[in-house]
C-alpha positions as a Markdown table, in Angstrom:
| # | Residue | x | y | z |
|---|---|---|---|---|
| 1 | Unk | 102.7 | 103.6 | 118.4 |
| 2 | Unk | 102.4 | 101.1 | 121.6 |
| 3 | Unk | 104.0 | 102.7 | 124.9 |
| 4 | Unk | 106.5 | 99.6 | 124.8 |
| 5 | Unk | 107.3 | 100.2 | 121.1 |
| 6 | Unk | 108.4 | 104.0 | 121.8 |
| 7 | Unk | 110.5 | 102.6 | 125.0 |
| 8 | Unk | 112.6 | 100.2 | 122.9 |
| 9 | Unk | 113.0 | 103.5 | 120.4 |
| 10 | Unk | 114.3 | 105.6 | 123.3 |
| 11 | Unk | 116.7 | 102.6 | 124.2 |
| 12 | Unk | 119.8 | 102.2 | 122.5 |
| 13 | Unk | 120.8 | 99.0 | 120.1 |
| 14 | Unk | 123.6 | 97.2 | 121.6 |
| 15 | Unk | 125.1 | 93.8 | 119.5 |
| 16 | Unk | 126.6 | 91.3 | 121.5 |
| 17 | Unk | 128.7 | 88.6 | 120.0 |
| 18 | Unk | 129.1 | 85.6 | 122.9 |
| 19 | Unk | 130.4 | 82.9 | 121.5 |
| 20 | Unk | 128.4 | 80.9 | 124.1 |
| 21 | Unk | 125.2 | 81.8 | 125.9 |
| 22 | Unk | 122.4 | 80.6 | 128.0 |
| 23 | Unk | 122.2 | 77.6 | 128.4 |
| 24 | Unk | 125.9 | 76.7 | 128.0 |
| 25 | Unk | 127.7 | 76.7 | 130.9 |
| 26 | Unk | 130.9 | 78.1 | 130.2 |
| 27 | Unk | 131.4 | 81.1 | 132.3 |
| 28 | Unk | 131.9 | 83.6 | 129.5 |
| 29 | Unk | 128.5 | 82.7 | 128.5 |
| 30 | Unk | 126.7 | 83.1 | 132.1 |
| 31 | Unk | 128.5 | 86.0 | 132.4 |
| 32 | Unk | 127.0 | 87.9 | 129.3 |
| 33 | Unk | 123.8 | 86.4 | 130.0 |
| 34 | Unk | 124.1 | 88.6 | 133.4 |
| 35 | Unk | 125.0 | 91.4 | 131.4 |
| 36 | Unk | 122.8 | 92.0 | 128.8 |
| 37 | Unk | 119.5 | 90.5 | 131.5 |
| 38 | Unk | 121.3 | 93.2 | 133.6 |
| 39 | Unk | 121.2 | 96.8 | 131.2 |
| 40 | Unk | 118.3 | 95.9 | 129.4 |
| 41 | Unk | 116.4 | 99.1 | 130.7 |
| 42 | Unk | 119.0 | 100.8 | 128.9 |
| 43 | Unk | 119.7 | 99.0 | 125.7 |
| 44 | Unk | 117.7 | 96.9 | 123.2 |
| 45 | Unk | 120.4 | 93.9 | 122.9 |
| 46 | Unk | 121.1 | 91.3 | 120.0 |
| 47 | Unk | 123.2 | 88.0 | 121.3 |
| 48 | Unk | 125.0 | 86.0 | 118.2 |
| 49 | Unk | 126.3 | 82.6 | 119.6 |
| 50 | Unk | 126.6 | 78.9 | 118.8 |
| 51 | Unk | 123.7 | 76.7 | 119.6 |
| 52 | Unk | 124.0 | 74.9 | 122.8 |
| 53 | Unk | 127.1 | 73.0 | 122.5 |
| 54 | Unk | 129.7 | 73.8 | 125.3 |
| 55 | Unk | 130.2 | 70.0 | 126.0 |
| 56 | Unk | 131.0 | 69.2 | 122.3 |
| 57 | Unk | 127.4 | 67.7 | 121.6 |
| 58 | Unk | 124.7 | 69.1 | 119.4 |
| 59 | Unk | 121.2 | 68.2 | 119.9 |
| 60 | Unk | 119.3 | 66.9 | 116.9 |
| 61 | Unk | 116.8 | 70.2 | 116.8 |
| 62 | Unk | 119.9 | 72.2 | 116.4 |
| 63 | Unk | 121.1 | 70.3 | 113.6 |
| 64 | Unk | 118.7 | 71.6 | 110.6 |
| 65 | Unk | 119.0 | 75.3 | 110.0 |
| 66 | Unk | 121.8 | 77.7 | 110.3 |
| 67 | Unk | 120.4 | 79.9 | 112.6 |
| 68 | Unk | 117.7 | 79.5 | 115.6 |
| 69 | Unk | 115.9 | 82.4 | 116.3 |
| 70 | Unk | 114.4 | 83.4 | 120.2 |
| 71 | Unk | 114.0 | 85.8 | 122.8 |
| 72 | Unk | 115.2 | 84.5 | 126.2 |
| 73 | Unk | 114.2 | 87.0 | 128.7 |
| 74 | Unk | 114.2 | 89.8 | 126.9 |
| 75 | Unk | 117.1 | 89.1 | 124.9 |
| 76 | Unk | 117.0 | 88.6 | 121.0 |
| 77 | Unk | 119.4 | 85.5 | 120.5 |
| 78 | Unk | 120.5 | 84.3 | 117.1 |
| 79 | Unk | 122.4 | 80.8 | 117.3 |
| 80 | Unk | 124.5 | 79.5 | 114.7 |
| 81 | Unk | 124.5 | 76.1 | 114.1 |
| 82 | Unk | 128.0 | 74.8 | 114.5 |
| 83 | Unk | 129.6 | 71.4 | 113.8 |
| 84 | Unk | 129.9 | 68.5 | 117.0 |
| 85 | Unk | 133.6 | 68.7 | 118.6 |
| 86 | Unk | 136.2 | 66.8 | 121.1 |
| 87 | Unk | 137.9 | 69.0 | 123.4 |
| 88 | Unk | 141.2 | 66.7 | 122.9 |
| 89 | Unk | 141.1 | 67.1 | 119.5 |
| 90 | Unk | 142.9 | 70.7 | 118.2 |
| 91 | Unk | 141.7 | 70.0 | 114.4 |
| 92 | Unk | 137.6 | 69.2 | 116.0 |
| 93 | Unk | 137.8 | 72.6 | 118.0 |
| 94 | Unk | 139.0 | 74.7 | 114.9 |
| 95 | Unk | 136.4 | 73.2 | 112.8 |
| 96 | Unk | 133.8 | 74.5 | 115.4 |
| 97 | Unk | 135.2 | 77.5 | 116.1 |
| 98 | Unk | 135.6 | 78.7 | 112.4 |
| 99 | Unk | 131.8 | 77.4 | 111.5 |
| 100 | Unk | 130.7 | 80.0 | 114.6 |
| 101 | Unk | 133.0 | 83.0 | 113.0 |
| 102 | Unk | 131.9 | 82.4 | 109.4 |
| 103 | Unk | 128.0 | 82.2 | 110.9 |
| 104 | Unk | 128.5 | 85.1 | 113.0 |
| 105 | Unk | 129.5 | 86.8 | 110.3 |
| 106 | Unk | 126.2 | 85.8 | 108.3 |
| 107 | Unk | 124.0 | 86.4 | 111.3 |
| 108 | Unk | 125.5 | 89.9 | 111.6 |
| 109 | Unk | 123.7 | 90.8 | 108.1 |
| 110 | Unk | 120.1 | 89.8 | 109.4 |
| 111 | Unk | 120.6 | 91.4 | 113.6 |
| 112 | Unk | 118.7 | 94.3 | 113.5 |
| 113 | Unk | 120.7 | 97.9 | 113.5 |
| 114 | Unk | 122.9 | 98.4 | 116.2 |
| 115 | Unk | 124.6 | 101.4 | 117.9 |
| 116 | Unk | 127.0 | 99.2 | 119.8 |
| 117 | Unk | 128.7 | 96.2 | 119.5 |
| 118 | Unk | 130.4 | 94.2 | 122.0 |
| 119 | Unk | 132.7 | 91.2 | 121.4 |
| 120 | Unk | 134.6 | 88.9 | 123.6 |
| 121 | Unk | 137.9 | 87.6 | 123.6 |
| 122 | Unk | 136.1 | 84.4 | 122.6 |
| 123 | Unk | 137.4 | 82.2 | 120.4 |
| 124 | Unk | 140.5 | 83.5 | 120.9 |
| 125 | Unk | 141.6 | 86.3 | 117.7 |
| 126 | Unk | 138.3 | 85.5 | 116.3 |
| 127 | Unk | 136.1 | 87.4 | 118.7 |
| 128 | Unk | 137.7 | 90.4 | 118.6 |
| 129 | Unk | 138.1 | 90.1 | 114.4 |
| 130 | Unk | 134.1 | 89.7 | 114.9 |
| 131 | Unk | 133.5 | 92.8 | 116.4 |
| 132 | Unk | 135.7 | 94.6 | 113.9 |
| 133 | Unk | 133.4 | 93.7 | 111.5 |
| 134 | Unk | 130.4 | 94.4 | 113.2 |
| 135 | Unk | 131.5 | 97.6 | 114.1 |
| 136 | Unk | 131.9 | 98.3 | 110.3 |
| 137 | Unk | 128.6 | 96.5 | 109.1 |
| 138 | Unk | 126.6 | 98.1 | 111.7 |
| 139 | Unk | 128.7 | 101.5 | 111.7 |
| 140 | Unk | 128.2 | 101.4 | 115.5 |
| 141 | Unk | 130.8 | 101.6 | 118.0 |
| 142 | Unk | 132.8 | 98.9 | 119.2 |
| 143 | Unk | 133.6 | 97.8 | 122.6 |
| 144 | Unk | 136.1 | 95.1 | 123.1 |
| 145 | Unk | 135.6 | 92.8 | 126.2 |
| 146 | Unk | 139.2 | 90.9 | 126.7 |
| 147 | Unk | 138.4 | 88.4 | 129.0 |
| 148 | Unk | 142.2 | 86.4 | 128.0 |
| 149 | Unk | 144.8 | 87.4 | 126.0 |
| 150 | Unk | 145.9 | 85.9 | 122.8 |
| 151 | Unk | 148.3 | 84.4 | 121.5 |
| 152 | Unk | 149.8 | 85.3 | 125.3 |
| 153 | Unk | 147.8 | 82.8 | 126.5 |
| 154 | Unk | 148.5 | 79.9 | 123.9 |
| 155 | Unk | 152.1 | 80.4 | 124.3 |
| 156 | Unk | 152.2 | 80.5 | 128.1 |
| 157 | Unk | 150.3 | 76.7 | 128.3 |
| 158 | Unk | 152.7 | 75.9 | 125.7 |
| 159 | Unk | 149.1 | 74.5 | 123.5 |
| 160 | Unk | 151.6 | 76.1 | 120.2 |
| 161 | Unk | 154.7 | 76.6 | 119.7 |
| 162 | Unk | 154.5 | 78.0 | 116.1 |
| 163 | Unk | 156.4 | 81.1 | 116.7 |
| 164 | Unk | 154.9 | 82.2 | 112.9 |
| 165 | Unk | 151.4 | 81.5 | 113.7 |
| 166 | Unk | 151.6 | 83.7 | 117.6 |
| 167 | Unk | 153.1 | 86.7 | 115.3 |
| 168 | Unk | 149.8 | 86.5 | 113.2 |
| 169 | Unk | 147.6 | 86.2 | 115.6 |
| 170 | Unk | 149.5 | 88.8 | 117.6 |
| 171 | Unk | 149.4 | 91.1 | 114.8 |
| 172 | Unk | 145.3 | 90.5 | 114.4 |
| 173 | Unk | 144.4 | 90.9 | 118.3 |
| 174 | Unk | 146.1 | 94.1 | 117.9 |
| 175 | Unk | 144.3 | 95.1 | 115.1 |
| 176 | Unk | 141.0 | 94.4 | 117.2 |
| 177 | Unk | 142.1 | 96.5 | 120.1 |
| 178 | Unk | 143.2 | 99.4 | 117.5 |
| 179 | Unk | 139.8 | 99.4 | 116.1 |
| 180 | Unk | 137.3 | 99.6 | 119.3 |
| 181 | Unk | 136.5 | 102.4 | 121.0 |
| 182 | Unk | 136.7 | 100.8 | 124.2 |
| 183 | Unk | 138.4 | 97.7 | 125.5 |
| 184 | Unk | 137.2 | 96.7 | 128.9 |
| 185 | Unk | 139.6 | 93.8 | 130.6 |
| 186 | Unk | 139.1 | 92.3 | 133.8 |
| 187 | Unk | 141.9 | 93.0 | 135.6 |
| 188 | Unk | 144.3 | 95.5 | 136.9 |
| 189 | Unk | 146.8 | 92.8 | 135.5 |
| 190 | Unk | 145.1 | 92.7 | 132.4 |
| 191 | Unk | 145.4 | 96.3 | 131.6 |
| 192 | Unk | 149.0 | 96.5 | 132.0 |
| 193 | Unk | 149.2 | 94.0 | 128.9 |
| 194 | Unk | 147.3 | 96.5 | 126.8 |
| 195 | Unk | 150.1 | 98.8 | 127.6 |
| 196 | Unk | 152.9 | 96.4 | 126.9 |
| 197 | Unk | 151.2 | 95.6 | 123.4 |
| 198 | Unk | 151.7 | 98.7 | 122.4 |
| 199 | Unk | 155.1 | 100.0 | 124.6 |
| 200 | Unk | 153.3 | 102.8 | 125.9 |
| 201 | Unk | 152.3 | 104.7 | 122.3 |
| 202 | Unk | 148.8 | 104.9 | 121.0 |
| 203 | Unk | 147.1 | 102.9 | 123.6 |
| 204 | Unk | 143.7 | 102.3 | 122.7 |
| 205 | Unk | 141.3 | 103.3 | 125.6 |
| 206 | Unk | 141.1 | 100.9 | 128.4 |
| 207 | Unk | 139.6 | 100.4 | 131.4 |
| 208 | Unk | 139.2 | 97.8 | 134.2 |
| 209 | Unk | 135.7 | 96.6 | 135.0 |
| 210 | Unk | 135.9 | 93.4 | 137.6 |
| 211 | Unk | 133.8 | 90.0 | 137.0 |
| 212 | Unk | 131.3 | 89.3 | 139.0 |
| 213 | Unk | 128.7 | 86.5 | 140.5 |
| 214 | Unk | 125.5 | 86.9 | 141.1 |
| 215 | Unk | 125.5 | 87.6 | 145.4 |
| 216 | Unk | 122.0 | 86.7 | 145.6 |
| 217 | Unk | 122.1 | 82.8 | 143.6 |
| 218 | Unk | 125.2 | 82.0 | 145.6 |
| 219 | Unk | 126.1 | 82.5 | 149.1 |
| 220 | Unk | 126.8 | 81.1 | 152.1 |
| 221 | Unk | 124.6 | 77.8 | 153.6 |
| 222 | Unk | 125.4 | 76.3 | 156.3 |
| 223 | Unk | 126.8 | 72.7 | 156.4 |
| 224 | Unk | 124.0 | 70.5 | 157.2 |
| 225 | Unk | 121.6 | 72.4 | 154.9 |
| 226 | Unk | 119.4 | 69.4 | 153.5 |
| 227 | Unk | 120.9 | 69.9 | 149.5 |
| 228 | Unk | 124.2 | 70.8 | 151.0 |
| 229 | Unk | 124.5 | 67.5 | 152.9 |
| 230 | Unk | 122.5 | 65.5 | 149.6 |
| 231 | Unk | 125.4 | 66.8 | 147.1 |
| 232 | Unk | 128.0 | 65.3 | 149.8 |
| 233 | Unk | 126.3 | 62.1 | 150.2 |
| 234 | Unk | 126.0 | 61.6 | 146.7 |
| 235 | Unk | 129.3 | 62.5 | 145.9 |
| 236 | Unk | 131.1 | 60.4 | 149.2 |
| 237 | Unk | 131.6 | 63.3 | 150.9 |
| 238 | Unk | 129.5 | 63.2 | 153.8 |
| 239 | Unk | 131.7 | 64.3 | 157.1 |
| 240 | Unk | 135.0 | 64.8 | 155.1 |
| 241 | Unk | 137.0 | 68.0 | 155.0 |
| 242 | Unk | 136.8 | 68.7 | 151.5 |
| 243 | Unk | 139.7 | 70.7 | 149.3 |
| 244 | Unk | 137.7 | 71.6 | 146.3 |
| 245 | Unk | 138.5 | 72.8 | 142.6 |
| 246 | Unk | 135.2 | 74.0 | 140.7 |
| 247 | Unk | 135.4 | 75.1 | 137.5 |
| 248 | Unk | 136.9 | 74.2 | 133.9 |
| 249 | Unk | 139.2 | 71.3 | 134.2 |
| 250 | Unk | 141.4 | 73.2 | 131.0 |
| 251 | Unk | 144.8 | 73.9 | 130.0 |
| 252 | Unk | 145.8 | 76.6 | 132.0 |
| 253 | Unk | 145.3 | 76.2 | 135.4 |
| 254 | Unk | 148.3 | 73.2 | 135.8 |
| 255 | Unk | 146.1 | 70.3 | 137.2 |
| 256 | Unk | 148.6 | 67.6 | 136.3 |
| 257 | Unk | 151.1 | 69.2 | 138.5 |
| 258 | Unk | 148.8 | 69.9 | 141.5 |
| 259 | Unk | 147.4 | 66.7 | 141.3 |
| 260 | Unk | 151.0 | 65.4 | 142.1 |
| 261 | Unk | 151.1 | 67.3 | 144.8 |
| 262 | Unk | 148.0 | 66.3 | 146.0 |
| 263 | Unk | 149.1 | 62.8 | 146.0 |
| 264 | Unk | 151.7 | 63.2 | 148.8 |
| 265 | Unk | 148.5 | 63.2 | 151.2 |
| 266 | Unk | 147.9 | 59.3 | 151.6 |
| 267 | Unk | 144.2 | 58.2 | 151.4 |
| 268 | Unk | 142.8 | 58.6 | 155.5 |
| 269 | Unk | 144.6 | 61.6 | 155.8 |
| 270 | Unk | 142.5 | 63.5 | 159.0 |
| 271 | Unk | 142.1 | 66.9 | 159.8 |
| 272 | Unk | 143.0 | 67.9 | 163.5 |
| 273 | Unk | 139.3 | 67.6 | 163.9 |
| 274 | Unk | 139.4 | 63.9 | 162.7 |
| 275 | Unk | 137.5 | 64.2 | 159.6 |
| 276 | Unk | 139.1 | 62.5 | 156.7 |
| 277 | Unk | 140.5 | 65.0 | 153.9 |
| 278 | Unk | 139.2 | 64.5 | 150.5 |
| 279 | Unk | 140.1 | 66.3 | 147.1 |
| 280 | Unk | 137.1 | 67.2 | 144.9 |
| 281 | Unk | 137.4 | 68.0 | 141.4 |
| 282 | Unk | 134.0 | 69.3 | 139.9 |
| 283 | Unk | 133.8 | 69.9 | 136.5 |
| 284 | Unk | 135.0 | 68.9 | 132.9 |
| 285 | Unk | 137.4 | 70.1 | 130.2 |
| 286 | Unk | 140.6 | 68.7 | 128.1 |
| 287 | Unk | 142.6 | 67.6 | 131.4 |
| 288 | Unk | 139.6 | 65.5 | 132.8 |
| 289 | Unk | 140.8 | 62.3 | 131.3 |
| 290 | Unk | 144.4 | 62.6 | 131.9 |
| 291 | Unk | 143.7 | 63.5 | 135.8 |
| 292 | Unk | 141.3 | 60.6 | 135.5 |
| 293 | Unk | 143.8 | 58.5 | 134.6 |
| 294 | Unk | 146.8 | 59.6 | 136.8 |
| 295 | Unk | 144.1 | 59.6 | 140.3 |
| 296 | Unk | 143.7 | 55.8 | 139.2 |
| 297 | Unk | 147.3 | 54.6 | 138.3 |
| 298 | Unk | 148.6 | 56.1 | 141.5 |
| 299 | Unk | 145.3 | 54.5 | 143.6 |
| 300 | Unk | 144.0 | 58.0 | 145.1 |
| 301 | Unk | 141.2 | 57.3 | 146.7 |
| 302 | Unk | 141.3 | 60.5 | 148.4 |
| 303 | Unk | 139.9 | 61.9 | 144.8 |
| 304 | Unk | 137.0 | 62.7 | 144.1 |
| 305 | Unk | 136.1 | 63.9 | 139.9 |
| 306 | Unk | 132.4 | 65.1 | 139.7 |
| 307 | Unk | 130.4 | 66.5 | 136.7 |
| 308 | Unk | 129.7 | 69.9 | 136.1 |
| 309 | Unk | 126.9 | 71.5 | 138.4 |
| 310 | Unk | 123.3 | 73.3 | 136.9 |
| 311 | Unk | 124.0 | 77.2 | 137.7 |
| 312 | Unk | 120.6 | 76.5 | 139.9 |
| 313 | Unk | 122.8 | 73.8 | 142.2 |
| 314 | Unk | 126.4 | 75.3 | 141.9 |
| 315 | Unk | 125.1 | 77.0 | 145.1 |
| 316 | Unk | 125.2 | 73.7 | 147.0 |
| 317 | Unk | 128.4 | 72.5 | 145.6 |
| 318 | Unk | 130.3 | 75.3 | 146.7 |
| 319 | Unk | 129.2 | 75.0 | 149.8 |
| 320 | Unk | 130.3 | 71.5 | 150.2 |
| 321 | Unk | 133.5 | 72.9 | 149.9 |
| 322 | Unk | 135.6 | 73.3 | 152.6 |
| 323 | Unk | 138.4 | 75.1 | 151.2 |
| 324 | Unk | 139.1 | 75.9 | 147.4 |
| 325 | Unk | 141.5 | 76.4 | 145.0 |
| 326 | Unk | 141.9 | 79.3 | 142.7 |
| 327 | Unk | 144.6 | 78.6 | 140.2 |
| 328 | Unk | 146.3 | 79.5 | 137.1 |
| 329 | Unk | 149.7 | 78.5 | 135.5 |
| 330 | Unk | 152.6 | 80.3 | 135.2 |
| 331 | Unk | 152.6 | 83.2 | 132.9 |
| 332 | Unk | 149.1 | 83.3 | 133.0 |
| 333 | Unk | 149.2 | 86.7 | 135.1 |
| 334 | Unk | 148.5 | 90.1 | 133.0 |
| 335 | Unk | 146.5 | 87.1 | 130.2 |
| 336 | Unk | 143.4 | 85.7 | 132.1 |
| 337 | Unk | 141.7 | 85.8 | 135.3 |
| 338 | Unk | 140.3 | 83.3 | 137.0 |
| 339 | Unk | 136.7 | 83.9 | 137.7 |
| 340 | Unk | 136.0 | 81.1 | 140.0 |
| 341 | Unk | 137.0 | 83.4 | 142.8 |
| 342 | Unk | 133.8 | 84.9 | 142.5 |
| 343 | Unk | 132.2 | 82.2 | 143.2 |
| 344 | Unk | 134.3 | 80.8 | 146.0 |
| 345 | Unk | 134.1 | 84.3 | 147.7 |
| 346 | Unk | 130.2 | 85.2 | 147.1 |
| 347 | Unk | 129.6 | 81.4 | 149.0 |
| 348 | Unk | 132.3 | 83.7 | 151.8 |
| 349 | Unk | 134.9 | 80.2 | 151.6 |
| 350 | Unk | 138.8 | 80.7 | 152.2 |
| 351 | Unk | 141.1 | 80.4 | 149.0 |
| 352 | Unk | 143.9 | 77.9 | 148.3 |
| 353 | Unk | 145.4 | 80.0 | 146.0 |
| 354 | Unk | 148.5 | 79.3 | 143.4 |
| 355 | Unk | 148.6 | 82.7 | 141.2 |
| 356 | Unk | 151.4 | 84.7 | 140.7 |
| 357 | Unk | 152.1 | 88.0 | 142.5 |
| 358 | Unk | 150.6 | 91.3 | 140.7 |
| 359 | Unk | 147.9 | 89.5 | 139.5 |
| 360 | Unk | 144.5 | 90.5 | 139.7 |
| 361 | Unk | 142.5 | 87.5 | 141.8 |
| 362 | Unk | 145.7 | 87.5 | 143.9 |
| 363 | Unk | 145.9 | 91.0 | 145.1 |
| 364 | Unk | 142.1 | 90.7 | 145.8 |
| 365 | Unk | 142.6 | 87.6 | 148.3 |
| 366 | Unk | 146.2 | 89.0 | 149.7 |
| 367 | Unk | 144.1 | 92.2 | 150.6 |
| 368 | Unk | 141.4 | 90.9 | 152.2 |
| 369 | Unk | 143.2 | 88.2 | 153.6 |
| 370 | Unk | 140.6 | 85.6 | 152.0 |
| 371 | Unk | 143.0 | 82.4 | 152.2 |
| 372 | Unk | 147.2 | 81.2 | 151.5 |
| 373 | Unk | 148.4 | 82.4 | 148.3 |
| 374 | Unk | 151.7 | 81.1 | 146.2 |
| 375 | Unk | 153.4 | 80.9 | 143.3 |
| 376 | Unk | 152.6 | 79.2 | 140.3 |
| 377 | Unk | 155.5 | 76.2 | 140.5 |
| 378 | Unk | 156.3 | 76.4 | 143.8 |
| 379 | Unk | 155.1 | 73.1 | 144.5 |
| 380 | Unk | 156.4 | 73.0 | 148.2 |
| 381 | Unk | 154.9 | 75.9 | 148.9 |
| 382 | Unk | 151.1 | 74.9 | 147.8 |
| 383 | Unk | 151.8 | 71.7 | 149.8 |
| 384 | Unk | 153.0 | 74.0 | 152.8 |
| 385 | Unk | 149.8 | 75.7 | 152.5 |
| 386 | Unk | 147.4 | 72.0 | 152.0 |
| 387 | Unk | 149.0 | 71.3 | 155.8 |
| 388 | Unk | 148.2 | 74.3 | 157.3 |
| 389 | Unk | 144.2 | 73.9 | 156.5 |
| 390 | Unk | 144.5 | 70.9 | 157.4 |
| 391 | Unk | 146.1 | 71.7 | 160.8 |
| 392 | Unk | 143.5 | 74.4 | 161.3 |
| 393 | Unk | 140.6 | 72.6 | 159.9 |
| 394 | Unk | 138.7 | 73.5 | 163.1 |
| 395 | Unk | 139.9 | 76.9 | 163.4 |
| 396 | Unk | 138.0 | 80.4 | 163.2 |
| 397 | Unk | 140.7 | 81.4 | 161.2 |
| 398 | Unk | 139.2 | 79.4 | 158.2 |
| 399 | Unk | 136.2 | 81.1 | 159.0 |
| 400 | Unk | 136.8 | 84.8 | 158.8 |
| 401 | Unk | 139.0 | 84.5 | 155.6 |
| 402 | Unk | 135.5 | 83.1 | 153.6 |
| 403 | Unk | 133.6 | 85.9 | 156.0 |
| 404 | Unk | 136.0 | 88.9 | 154.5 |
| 405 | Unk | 136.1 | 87.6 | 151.0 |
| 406 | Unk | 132.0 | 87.8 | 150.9 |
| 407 | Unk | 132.1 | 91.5 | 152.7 |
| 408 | Unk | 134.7 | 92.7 | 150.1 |
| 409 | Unk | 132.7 | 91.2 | 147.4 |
| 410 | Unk | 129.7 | 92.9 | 148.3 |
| 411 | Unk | 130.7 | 95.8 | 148.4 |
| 412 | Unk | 133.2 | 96.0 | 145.4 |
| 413 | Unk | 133.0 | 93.3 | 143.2 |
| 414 | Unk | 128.7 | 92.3 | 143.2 |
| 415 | Unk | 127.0 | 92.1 | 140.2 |
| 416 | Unk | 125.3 | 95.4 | 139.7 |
| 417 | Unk | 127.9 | 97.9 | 140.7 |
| 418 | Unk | 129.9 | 96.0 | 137.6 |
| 419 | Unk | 127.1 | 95.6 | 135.7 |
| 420 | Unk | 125.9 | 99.4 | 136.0 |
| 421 | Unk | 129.6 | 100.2 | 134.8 |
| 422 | Unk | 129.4 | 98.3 | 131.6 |
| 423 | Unk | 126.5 | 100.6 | 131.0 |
| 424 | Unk | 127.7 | 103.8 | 132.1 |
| 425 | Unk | 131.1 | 103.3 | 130.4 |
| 426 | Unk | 129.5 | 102.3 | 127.0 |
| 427 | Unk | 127.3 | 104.9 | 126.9 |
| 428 | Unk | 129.7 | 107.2 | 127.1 |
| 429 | Unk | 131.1 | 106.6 | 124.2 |
């Protein structure tokens, strides 16, 4: 036997159902990418997700087979083929959605033997029904990663108001979180809702484990770094003050409302520096065409929309930022958690935050003092708060909220210390 074959012998199997993965952008995906790359000196890991398809498109060489086999750094990936969606369109994303579950499923029979199996809350009831059955296919143990809480989550954006169809899927997620042997949520918020689910009786085993960024891909650059300064020229945004949202341009994060705020500051708005303020939106999802649409009835100028950023030149983006917002809707506290604060933090830039109190991202900037935090709704206040950055646009005050956000994140919330508790808390089990 090769030295490398009795390594992977001495290594535990660990399954991994992603929903997406490298090289789809959505977050989930980059995060679980991180973490298996991350504990692979302690587990040999299987990834089930869709082909590449994040955007809605499918690629022709993804369109023949049902499953693509590869090994992307170390990782064994097996990708279901899945069907082309739009984003708008509730009936397209089901279709996609179910085509992953019922593949997953499939691809469970032909992973290789597994001793744990991790799902994520991704698609929503679905991901956690898939690690129920890997658990029982495999006859490994089951951790449950709840990144967002379902139906919670659906019900709080209002996407369904089906009161039959949140009992069912209410009724399923619970059945997930009964079944696992660990549920790992992201949030201090997030683990209270574990305890609501079940009032307090027979709470599954839960524990918080933070996201994370990796500190080392982004971090702060200073202004006139040449690809800092080449995103803002390309973009418009050369010598402008720039209030920037990064990230998915979905549902719950109340866009359409904030963008109505954001229209109260006229086009040539200036900072008390005299730089000109300008409102970047970077990124896609369902809202983009109806923000699209409300920037150019109402003649904002002072708007910018820009595509979604390569992981390998987010870096520069967020540094073109001046300030940025980390947001969520209402009821969205104890259901999701916005990871873009990672992000915003690891490149050490203040928050503009609109999250509600007791929620997880909010606590984190109130105790660091890492930027203005208010309610979700309070519309007056978030426009309070737009004033005072710009007031202070020159200040040092700006400064040292990015500068404590980046020193708490390095020392709490960086990659590996959250990465090396995934692996010390699963193999406990």
């Amino acid at each position: 036997m090769r030295s490398d074959e009795m390594y992977d012998n001495q290594r535990k199997n660990l399954l991994i159902y992603a929903h997406y993965y490298s090289p789809d952008i959505a977050s989930t995906g980059q995060i679980l990418q991180e973490l298996a790359e991350g504990i692979l000196q302690q587990f040999n890991i299987t990834v089930i997700c869709v082909v590449p398809s994040y955007l809605g498109v499918v690629e022709e060489k993804y369109k023949a087979r049902q499953f693509y086999e590869e090994n992307i750094n170390g990782v064994d990936v097996i990708r279901v083929r899945v069907p082309e969606f739009d984003k708008s369109n509730k009936i397209s994303r089901i279709n996609n959605i179910l085509a992953y579950f019922w593949g997953a499923k499939k691809a469970t029979k032909i992973a290789k033997p597994a001793d744990y199996v991790l799902s994520i809350s991704q698609p929503p009831i679905l991901g956690g029904l898939l690690g129920v059955y890997g658990k029982r296919k495999k006859k490994a143990k089951f951790i449950y990663n709840i990144q967002d809480f379902n139906p919670e989550q659906v019900l709080a954006v209002h996407y369904s108001k089906n009161k039959f169809l949140s009992n069912i899927m209410m009724v399923l997620d619970k059945y997930s979180c009964k079944k696992s042997d660990l549920i790992i949520t992201v949030g201090r918020d997030l683990v209270e809702t574990v305890h609501k689910r079940f009032d307090g009786k027979k709470v599954p085993k839960v524990i918080m484990i933070n996201n994370w960024i990796n500190e080392h891909e982004i971090y702060p650059l200073d202004e006139k770094y040449p690809k800092v300064e080449k995103f803002k020229e390309k973009y418009g945004l050369a010598n402008k003050f720039i209030i920037m949202y990064s990230g998915n341009l979905g549902l719950y994060y109340d866009l359409e409302n904030l963008l109505k705020v954001v229209k109260k500051f006229k086009p040539g708005t200036k900072t008390s520096d005299g730089r000109e303020v300008i409102f970047a939106f970077v990124g896609e999802g369902s809202m983009l065409g109806k923000l699209i649409k409300y920037k150019e009835k109402h003649h904002m100028e002072n708007v910018v929309f820009i595509p979604y950023q390569d992981k390998s030149e987010l870096i520069y983006s967020l540094n073109a930022g001046n300030v940025h917002w980390v947001v969520s809707a209402r009821g969205i506290k104890g259901v999701s958690c916005p990871s873009k604060y990672y992000g915003v933090a690891a490149a050490a830039k203040p928050c503009l935050s609109v999250l509600e109190e007791g929620s997880e991202i909010r606590c984190i900037i109130e105790e660091t003092k890492g930027g203005l935090c208010t309610d979700p709704g309070d519309y007056a206040g978030v426009e309070g708060n737009i004033k005072w950055f710009i007031c202070h646009a020159d200040s040092n005050e700006i400064t040292e909220m990015g500068k404590r956000s980046r020193e708490n994140l390095l020392i709490n919330l960086s990659k590996s210390v959250s990465i090396e508790k995934y692996a010390e808390e699963i193999l406990k089990l």
